[in-house]
Structures are given as structure tokens and as C-alpha cells.
N, C-alpha and C positions, 0 to 999 in steps of 0.2 A: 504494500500500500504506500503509495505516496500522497507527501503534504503540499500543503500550495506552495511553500518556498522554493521546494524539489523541483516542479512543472517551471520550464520556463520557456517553451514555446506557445503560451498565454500570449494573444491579439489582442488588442483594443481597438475595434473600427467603430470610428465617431461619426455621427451624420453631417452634412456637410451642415456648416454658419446657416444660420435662419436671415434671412434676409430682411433690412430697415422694413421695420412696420410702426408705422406711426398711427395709425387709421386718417389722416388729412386734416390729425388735429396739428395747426401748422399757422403760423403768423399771417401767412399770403392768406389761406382760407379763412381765418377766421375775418381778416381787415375787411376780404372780400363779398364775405357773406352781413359783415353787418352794415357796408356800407349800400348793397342790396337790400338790407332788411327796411334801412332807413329809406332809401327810395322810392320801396313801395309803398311803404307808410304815408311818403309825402303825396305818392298819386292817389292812393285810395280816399285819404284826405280830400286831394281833388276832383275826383269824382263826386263825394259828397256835397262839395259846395259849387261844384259846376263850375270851377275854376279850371277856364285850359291852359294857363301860361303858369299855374302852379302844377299842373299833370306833366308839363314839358320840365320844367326843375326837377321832377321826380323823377322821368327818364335819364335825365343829365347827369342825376345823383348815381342812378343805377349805372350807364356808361362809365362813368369816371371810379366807382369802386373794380369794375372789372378788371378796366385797365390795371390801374393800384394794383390789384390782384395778381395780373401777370407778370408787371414788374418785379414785385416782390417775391416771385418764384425766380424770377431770372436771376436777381441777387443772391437765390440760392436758401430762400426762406421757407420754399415750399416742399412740397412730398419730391424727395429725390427720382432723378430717372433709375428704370433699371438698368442694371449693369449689361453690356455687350456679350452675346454670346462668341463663345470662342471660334476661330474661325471667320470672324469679321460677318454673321449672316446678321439680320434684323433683331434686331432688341427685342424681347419678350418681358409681357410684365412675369413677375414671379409667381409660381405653386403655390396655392394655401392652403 
């Protein structure tokens, strides 16, 4: 009989690194989605008072959070890309 000290052709195979998962809780997403929230806010607003040039500030509001939104991914604040599959073929998002 042997002991485990004795064995030492013992493997350890680990599964590969779990890959960045943040769920898109994420500075760009968030800036992005309240400056959306406010937006519509302002149009729905405008709707009730049958204001059209406050329903266009409330487009404007939503436009310009978007933007916001992608900048601040470009800066590198947002859900990262996935990584390049080897052999230079098309990026995949990751397995969950």
C-alpha cells in the first residue's frame, strides 16, 4: 500500500481563467443609462403638458447620454472587448 507522499505522478489540471464578468455594471453604463432615464423623464413630462420644444430637450438629453456612453467605453470604462481568438479568426464573446 502506498501513501500520498509515495504517489508522485499526481496531475493537477486546472480549468482554464474565467473570463472579466462584470454583468455591464460599468461607469459608461451606468452615466449612460441615467442620462436616458432623465431624458425620458423630460419627454414624458412633455407629453403631458403638450410641450414640443421641451419633448425635443428630452431627445437631446437622450442623444447626448449615448454619446457620453460610448465615449466612456472608448476610454476604457466600459464592459471590456473579448479577447482575440488564437489564430487571428473573429472575436467571440465568451462561454457562460
Amino acid at each position: 500500500m502506498t501513501t500520498m507522499a509515495e504517489n508522485t505522478n499526481e496531475y493537477a489540471y486546472l480549468p482554464p481563467a474565467a473570463p472579466h464578468h462584470n454583468e455591464g455594471k460599468t461607469v459608461a453604463s451606468w452615466t449612460a443609462m441615467a442620462g436616458v432615464t432623465v431624458g425620458a423623464l423630460i419627454s414624458a413630462i412633455a407629453v403631458v403638458l403638450a410641450s414640443v420644444v421641451l419633448f425635443v430637450v428630452g431627445l437631446v438629453v437622450i442623444a447626448v447620454a449615448l454619446v457620453v456612453g460610448l465615449v466612456l467605453r472608448r476610454m476604457g470604462l466600459g464592459q471590456p472587448d473579448p479577447e482575440p481568438v488564437a489564430g487571428g479568426g473573429p472575436r467571440q464573446r465568451p462561454q457562460r
